[in-house]
Each structure stands twice: as C-alpha cells, then as structure tokens.
C-alpha positions in Angstrom: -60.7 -60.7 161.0 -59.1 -61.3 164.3 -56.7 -58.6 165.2 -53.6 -60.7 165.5 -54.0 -61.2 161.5 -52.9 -58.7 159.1 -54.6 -58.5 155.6 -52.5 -60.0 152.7 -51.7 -57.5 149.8 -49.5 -58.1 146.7 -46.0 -57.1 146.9 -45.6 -55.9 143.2 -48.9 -52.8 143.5 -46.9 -50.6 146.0 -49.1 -50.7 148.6 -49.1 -51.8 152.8 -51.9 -53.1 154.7 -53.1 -51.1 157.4 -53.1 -52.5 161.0 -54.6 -50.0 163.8 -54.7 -50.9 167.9 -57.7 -48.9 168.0 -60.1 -47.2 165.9 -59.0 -43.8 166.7 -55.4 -44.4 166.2 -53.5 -42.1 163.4 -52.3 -44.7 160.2 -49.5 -43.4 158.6 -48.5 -44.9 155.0 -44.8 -46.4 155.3 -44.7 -45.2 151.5 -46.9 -42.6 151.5 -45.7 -38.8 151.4 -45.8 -36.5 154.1 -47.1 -32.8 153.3 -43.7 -31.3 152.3 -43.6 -33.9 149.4 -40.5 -35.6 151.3 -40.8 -39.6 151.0 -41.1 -41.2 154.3 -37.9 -44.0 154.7 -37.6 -46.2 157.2 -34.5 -44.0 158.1 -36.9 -41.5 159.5 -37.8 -43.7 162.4 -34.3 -44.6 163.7 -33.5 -43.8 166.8 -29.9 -42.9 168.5 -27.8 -45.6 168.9 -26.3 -43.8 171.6 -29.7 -42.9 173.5 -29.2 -43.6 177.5 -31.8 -46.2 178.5 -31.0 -45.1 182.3 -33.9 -43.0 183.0 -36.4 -45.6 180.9 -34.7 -48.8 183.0 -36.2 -46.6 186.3 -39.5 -45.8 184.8 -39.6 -49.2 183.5 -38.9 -50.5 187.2 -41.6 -48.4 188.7 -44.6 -50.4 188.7 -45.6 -54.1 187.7 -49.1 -52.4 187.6 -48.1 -50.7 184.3 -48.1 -53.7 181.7 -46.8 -52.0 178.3 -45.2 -48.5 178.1 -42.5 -47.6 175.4 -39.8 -47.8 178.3 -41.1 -51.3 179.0 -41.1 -52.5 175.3 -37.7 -50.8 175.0 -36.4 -52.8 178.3 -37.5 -55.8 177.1 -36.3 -55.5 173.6 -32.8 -54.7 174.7 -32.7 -57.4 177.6 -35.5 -60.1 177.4 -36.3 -60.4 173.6 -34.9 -63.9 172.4 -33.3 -63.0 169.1 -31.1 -65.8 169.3 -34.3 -68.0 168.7 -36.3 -66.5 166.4 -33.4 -66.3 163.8 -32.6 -69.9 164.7 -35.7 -70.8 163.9 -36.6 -68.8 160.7 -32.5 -69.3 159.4 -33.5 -73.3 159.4 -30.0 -73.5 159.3 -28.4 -74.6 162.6 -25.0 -74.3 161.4 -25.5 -71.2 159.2 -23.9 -72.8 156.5 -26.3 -75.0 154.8 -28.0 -74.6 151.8 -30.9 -73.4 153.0 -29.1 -70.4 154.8 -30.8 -67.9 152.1 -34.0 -68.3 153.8 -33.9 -65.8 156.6 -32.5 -62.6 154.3 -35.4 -63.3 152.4 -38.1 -63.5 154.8 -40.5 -60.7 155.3 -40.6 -58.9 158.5 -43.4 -55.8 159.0 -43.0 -53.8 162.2 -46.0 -51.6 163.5 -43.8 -48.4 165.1 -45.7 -45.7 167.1 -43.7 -42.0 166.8 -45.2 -40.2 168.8 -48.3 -41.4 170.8 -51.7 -42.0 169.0 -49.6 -42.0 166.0 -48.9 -45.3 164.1 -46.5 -46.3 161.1 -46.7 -49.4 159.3 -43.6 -50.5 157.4 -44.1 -53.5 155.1 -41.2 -55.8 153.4 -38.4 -55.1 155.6 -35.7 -58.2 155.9 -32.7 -58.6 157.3 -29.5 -60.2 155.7 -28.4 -61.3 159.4 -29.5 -62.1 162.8 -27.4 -58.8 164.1 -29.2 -56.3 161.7 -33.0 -57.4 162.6 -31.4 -57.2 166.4 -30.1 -53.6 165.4 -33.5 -52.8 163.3 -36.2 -53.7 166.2 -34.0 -52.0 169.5 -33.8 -48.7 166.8 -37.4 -49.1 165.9 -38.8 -50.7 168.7 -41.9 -52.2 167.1 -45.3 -52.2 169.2 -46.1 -55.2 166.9 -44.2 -57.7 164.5 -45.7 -59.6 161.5 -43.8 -62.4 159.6 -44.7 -62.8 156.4 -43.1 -65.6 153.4 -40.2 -66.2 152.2 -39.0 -64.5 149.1 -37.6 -64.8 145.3 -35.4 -61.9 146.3 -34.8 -59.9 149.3 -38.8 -57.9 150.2 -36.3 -55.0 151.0 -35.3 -54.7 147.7 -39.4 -54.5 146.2 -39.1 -51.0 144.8 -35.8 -51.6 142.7 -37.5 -55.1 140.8 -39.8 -55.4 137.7 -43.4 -56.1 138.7 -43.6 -60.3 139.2 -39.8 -60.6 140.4 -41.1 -60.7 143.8 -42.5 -64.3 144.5 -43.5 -65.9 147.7 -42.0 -69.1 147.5 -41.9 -70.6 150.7 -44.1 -70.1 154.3 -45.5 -72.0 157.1 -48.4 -73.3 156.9 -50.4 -71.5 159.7 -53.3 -71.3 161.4 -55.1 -68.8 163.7 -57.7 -69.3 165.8 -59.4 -66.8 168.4 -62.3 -66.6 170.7 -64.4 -63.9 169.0 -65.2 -66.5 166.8 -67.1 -68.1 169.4 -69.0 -65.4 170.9 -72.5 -67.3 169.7 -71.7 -70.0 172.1 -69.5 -68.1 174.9 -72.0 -67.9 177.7 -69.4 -67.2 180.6 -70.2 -63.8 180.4 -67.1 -62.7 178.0 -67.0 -60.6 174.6 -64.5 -59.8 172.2 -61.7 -59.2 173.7 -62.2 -60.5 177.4 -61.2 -64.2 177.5 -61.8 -65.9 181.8 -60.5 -70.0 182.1 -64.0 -70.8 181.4 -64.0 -69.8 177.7 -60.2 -70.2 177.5 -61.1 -73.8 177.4 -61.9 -73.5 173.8 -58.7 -72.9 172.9 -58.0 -75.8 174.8 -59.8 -77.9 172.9 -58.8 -76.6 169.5 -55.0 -77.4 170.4 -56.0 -80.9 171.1 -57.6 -81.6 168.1 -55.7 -79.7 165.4 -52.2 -80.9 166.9 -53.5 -84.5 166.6 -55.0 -84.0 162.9 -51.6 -82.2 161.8 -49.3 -84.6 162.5 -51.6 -88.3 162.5 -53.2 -87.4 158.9 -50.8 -85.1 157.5 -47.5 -86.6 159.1 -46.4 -83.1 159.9 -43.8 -83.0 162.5 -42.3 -79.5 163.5 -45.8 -78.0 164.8 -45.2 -74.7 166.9 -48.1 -73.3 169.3 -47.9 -70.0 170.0 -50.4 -67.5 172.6 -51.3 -64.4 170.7 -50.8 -62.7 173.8 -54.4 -61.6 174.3 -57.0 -64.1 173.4 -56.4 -66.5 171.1 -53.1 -68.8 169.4 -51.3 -69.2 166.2 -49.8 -73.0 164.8 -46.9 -72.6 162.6 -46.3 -76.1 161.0 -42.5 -75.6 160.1 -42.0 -79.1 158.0 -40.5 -78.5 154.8 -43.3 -80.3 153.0 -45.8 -77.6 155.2 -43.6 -74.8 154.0 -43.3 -75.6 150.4 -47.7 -75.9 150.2 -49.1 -74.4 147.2 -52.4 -72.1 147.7 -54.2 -74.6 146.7 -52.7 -77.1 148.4 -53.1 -74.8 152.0 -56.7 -74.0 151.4 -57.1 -78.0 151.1 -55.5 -78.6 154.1 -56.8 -75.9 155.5 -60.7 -76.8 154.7 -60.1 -80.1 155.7 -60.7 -79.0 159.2 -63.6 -77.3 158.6 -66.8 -78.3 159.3 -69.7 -76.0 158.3 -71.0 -75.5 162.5 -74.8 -74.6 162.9 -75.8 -70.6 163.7 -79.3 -69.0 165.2 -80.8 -69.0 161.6 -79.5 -72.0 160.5 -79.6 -75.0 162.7 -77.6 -77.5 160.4 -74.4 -79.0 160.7 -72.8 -80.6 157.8 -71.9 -84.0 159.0 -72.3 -87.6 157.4 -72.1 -90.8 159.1 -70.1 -92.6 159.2 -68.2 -90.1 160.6 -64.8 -88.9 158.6 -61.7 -90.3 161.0 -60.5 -87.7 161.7 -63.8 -86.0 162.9 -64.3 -89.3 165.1 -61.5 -89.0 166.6 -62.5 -85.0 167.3 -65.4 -86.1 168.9 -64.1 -88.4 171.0 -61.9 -85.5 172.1 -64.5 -82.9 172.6 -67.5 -84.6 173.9 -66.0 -85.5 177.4 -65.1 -81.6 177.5 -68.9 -81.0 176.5 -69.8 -82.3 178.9 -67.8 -81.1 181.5 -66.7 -77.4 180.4 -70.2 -76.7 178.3 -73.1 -78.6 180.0 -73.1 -77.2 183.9 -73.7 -73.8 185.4 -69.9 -74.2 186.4 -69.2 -73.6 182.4 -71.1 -71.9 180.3 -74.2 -74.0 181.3 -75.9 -75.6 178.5 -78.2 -77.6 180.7 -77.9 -75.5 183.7 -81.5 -74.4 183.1 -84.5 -74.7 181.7 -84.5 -71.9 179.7 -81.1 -72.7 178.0 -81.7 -76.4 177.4 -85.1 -75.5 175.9 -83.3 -72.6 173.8 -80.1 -74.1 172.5 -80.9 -77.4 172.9 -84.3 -79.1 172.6 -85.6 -76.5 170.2 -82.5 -77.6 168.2 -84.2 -81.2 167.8 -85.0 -82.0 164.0 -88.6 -82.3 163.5 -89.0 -85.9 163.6 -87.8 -86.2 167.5 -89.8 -83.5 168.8 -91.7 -86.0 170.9 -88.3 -86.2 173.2 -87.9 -82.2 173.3 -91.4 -82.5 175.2 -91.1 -85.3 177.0 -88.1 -84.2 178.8 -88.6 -80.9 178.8 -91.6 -81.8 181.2 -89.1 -84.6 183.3 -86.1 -81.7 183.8 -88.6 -79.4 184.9 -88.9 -81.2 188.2 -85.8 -83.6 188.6 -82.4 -83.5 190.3 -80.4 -85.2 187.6 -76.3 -84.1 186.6 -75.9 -82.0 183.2 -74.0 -84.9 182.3 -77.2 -87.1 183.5 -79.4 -85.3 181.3 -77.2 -85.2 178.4 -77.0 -89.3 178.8 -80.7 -89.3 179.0 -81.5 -87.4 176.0 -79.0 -89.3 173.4 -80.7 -92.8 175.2 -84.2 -91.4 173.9 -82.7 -90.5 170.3 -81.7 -94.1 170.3 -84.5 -95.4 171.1 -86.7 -93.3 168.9 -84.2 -94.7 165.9 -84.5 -98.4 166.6 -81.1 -98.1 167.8 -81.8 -98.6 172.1 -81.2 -102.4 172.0 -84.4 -103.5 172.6 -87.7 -104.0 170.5 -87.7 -101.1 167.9 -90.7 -98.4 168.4 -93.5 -98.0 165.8 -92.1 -94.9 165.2 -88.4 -96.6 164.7 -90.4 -98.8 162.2 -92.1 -96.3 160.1 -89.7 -93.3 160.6 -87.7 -92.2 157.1 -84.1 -93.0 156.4 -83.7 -89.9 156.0 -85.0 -88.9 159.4 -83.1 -91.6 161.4 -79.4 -90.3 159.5 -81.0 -87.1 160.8 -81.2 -87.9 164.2 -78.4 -89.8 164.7 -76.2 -86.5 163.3 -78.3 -84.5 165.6 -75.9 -85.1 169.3 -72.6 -85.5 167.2 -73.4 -81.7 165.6 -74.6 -80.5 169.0 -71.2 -81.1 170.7 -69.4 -80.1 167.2 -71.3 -76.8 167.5 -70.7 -76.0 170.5 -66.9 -77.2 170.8 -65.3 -77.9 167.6 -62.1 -75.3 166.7 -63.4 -72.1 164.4 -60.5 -71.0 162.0 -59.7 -68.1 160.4 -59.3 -69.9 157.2 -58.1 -66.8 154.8 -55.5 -66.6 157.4 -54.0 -70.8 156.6 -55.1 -70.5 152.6 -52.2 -68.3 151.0 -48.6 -67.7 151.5 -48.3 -64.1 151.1 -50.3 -63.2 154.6 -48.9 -61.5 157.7 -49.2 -63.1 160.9 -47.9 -61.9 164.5 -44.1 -63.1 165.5 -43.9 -65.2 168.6 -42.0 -63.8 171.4 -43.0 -60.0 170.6 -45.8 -58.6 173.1 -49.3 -57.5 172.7 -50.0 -53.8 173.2 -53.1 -54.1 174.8 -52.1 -57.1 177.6 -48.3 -56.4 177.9 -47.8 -60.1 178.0 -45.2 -61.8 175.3 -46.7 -64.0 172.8 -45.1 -67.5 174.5 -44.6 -70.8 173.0 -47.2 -73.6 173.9 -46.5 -76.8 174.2 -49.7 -79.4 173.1 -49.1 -81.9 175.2 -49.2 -79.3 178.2 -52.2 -77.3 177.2 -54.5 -78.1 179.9 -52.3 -76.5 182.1 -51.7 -73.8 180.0 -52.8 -70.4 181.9 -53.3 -67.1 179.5 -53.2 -65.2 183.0 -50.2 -66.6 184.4 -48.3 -65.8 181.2 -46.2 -62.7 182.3 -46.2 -58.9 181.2 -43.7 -56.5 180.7 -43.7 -54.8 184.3 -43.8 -58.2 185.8 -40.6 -59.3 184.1 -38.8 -56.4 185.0 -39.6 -57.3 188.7 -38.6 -60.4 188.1 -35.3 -59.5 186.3 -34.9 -57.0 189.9 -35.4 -60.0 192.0 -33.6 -62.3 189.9 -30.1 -59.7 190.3 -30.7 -59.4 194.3 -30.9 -62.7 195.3 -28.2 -63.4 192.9 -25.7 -61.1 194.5 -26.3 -63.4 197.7 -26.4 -66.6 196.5 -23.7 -66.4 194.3 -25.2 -68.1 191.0 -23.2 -68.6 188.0 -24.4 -66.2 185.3 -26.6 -67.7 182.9 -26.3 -67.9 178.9 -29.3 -65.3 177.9 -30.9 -63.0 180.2 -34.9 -64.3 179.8 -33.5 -67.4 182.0 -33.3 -64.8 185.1 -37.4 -64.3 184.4 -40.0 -66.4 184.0 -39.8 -66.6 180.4 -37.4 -69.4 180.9 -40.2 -71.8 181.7 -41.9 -71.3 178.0 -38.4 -70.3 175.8 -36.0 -73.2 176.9 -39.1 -75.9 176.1 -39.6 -74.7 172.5 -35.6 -75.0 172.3 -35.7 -78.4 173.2 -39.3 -79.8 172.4 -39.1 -78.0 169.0 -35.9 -75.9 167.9 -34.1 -79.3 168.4 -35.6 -82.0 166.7 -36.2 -79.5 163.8 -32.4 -79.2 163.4 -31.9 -82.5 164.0 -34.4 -83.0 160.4 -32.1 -80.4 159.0 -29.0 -82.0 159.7 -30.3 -85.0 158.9 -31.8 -84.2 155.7 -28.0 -82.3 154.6 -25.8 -84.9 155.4 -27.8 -87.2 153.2 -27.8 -84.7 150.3 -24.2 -84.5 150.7 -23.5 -88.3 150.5 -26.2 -88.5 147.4 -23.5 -86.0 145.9 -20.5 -87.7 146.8 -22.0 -90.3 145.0 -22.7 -89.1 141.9 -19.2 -87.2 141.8 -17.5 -91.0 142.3 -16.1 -89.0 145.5 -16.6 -91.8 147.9 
C-alpha cells in the first residue's frame, strides 16, 4: 500500500493501525502499556505550553539545506500551518452555526508523534470539539504526520467510554489515492519507489486530467480537492455532500468504475470492449497525445526509442493474428529515420489495414480473419496506450469510509515539503520540485520580514502569505473553499424557507 495510506481498522476492537517511516523505526501502541503496567494517554505526550521556541527559531533558520527537523516542523506548525483552512473546510460550516456544525467535533484525526528519535507513537481517534483545541493539540504534539479519517455517530475521542457498535462512520469524502510505485512496470526514466523526476511525474499528470473530468462530467460532483502527498504521488478528496454521504458499496462502485484491468509481463490482456465506454473514450483521447509525446521518445521513457524496447514492450505485445506487422516493421525500423510518433502512426495504419478497416480494398487476410480476431486487434493500440498511461488507483483506499488518509497542508517527513493543494486545471504546470520545504520557508519568512521593514508593507492576514505557500493556499480558498460555502449557504437558506413554510411563518 502506498505509504501516504494508513490501513483501516474498526473502531469498536480496541486496536490502532501501525504506520512506520521506516522499517527500523520503534512502533509504540497509543493504547498499549508500557513495562510499569502504567496506560500510555495522550497526556503523556504534551509538551510545555510555556517551552521557549527561541533557540529552535535559530536552529530552524540555519540552513535551507536541512528540509525537516523537529525545530522545523515546530516553526512551521506555530507560524505557517493554515488551521484556519483546514477547519473551514472539514466544519462545512462557514458561519459556524449551521446545522451541519457537528461535523468537525466528530471527525477523526490520528497524529503520528515521534518522542524521542527513532521512536514513534501512533494515536488513533482523537477529535477536536473546536478549531482552537486541534490548534492547541498539534503545536503540543507536533505531529510528524496527520491522518483524517470519517466522520462519526459520536465524538472518536469518546471510543473507550461507548458500547461496542455506538461508534459509526457516517459520513467521509470520497477519496482517492494514486502514486507512482504503482507504475514501476512501465517507469523507464530510470526512477524506483520513492524517487519521482518530471519525466514520470507526468503520470500523475495524466491521472488528474482524466479522473477530474470523470468526477465531475459522469458523476456531477462539484467540490473536487487535489492535493500533493508531498513525496510522490496525490490524493482527490471529492467534498460534495452526495460524495460524502456514499455507502461502501456505493464508493467501491464509483470507485471500480475507473478501473480498468491494465495488462502486466505475464499477462498481456487488457479488458476493454468496443465500442469504447464514454468515459474511457474520452480517457483516451486525453492520454494518447501524451503517449505519444511523454511515453514513445528517448526524451520520455522511450517506448520506441529502440529496437530493443519496441520489439519488447511493443511488437511482441501484438495478438497472434497480426504478427505479420510485428515483422514486417520490425525489419522497416531497423534501418529508417522515422519520429516515435511516425512509427506509432505507421503501425496503427497496418492494424487497419490488416482489419479491412485502411479505406481501401480489404486484404485476404481482412476477408478471412475471425471476428474475434479483428475486435482483437482493433483493442490492441487502445490497451497499449491504456497500459502504459491510464491512472492506477489504490482502490481499498476510495472503497470504505472508515480509512485514514494524509491531511493536506501537513508535511512529509522524508521531503520536508507541505502537502499543497493542486489545482486541475493548472496541473501541467504543476512542479513536485518547486513545491517548497520546511528550511526553504523559513528563508522565505527571513526574507519576507527584511524587505518588509524597508518597504513598509501592510501586514498581511495569516503569516503563510509572507512565503510561498500563498501561491497554492489562497487558490484553494478561492477556487474551492468558496464555492463550497457558497453550496452550503445555499443549500441552508433553502432549508430554512422550506421550514418557514411548513410553520405558516412566511
């Protein structure tokens, strides 16, 4: 399972997932005991209110070449964290006095807090009745990771005082993860696991586009959140009421709806049937233009850059019936100057034609080939670029309420860069690299104060618009945050009126 997902476990058996940064890393129990028989409370990890960040703000300043240190996550925690927005968001209450207000004190937060170093503590079903005690909870705790979990029948902090089945997820986002160790088979730009370069970045790329544009045209979803995991891969949280009220059942539909079973070294096959579903026309129409610019040359990851890959994971991957074109231009590459792109035009012309389908007089072959062969051919180009482009979920991740995923804004451990907002319409200029780490922002806050003290700049609302966090946080305000509200708003003044009405109080 992709790291940035955190296994789902059942509220009423007692129990926490485990979530590790690395293998050798020391898992405490949140509800464990220790060795003197004493129970571990989340008390035990408080810190002083009263603890002078002075020394820590210096350390913190030394170096943008240190990217996460506990003096960096406590800096930005205290100054850069935009708790004002995540509770906005998760409250889906913009005035705080709406009927839906009860949602936030019953979502579940988990916080990953390291103690000492080496040493990490995982504390499941915490929540917070207020914006001003998760503030107080996380600058305390200071978290090396956040999870968000669903929203509640009662209060997650309240688990071990109710009667096995009281707790019930009852609401969540529907969401989706999606990360590029799931493409390792077809990642030929020289990355693994957890290395990502622009040239296999592009997948995500590509996944954006096409999930983004199913969500919202087939499922009329409007609120749809992108989020970078802040390593090497994104989350969607689809906020609509109507996303957030899914049943299981009804998240795994959506959820397999996306799916298409992709072709692997032992089995060459891609489910498809023609004519193509909408939706996975219009995918195709999406990916194959970056097929062929992003997958075929050497300047990608160089599916007809030679002769040993197009024979490999190309030709080879042929159906039987139109092996005759796998030799044939396997021979005509060896010794021509044609494009990628040329070739790729080339080789789809000769399924054609091999089908009856060039335009012309149809083949002997055309005439006496099977049905079943011609459906087979035809599929053959559409799976190809499906294969090698078309977005890999973590579906257990999108199927059920009750599962943990990382909170935007916090930061990755391993990067020190904060898990920013995306927005889709932006995503091909979208850089993973340029996104900024914890020592860079505290540069930039230094920066920020200097040339402020000569310029004489009004002071502004929230201190991430002094970084360069501004350019990601105040877009999801207005591209996202706003409209939902708006929806909210909306959606109360009309439930008001319908009750006026039925009162006679007009």
């Amino acid at each position: 399972m992709p790291e940035e997902s955190t296994q789902e476990q059942d509220p009423d058996n007692g129990t926490t997932a485990v979530a590790a940064t690395s293998p050798t890393s020391a898992v405490t129990n949140v509800y464990a005991k220790d060795n003197s028989n004493k129970e571990i409370t989340n008390e035990d990890f408080d810190m002083d209110e009263d603890e002078p960040m002075q020394t820590e703000t210096e350390a913190a300043k030394k170096s943008t070449a240190v990217v996460f240190s506990p003096e960096l996550l406590k800096m930005y925690y205290a100054r850069l964290f935009p708790f004002d927005l995540l509770h906005s968001w998760l409250a889906y209450s913009p005035n705080n006095n709406n009927s839906q207000s009860w949602l936030f004190s019953r979502r579940e937060f988990s916080m990953t807090i390291e103690p000492s170093p080496g040493e990490e503590i995982y504390i499941r079903y915490q929540s917070f009745s207020t914006s001003q005690e998760l503030t107080t909870a996380i600058l305390k705790r200071r978290p090396t990771k956040i999870d968000l979990g669903a929203i509640f029948s009662q209060a997650p902090k309240d688990h071990k005082t109710l009667q096995k089945g009281q707790l019930q997820p009852v609401q969540r986002e529907l969401v989706f993860d999606i990360d590029l160790t799931d493409y390792d088979d077809i990642r030929h730009c020289g990355c693994t696991g957890a290395q990502i370069c622009n040239k296999c970045w592009v997948f995500m790329t590509m996944a954006v586009e096409v999930l983004d544009g199913g969500l919202k045209k087939d499922f009329g979803f409007d609120h749809v959140s992108w989020f970078y995991s802040g390593r090497r891969g994104i989350h969607a949280w689809i906020c609509d009421e109507t996303a957030r009220t899914l049943t299981n059942e009804a998240r795994n539909a959506v959820a397999t709806y996306f799916e298409v079973k992709l072709a692997s070294d032992n089995n060459k096959d891609v489910e498809l049937h023609l004519p193509l579903h909408p939706s996975l026309q219009r995918a195709f129409d999406i990916l194959e233009p970056w097929f062929i610019s992003d997958i075929l040359p050497a300047s990608g990851h160089g599916l007809l850059a030679s002769p040993e890959r197009w024979k490999k994971d190309l030709l080879d991957t042929i159906p039987e019936a139109g092996k005759s074109i796998a030799s044939l231009l396997e021979k005509k590459w060896a010794n021509d100057t044609t494009t990628p792109a040329e070739k790729w035009e080339q080789l789809k012309k000769h399924v054609r034609v091999l089908i009856g389908q060039g335009g012309g007089a149809k083949t002997k072959t055309a005439k006496t080939m099977s049905t079943k062969d011609k459906l087979r051919l035809e599929h053959w180009p559409i799976e190809v670029v499906f294969r090698h482009t078309y977005p890999r979920l973590d579906i257990n991740v999108s199927k059920t309420m009750n599962h943990l995923l990382k909170s935007p804004f916090c930061v990755h451990p391993k990067t020190g860069r904060v898990c920013v907002p995306i927005q889709p319409e932006e995503i091909r200029q979208f850089d993973p690299f340029a996104v900024p780490t914890l020592g860079r922002l505290m540069e930039e806050l230094d920066d920020y104060e200097k040339t402020a003290a000569m310029e004489e700049r009004p002071k502004p609302k929230h201190e991430w618009q002094k970084t360069s966090l501004k350019g990601y946080f105040e877009p999801f305000q207005k591209a996202f945050l706003e409209p939902l509200h708006k929806e909210i708003r909306k959606h109360d003044k009309n439930q008001a009126e319908q009750a006026a009405a039925m009162r006679g109080d007009f």
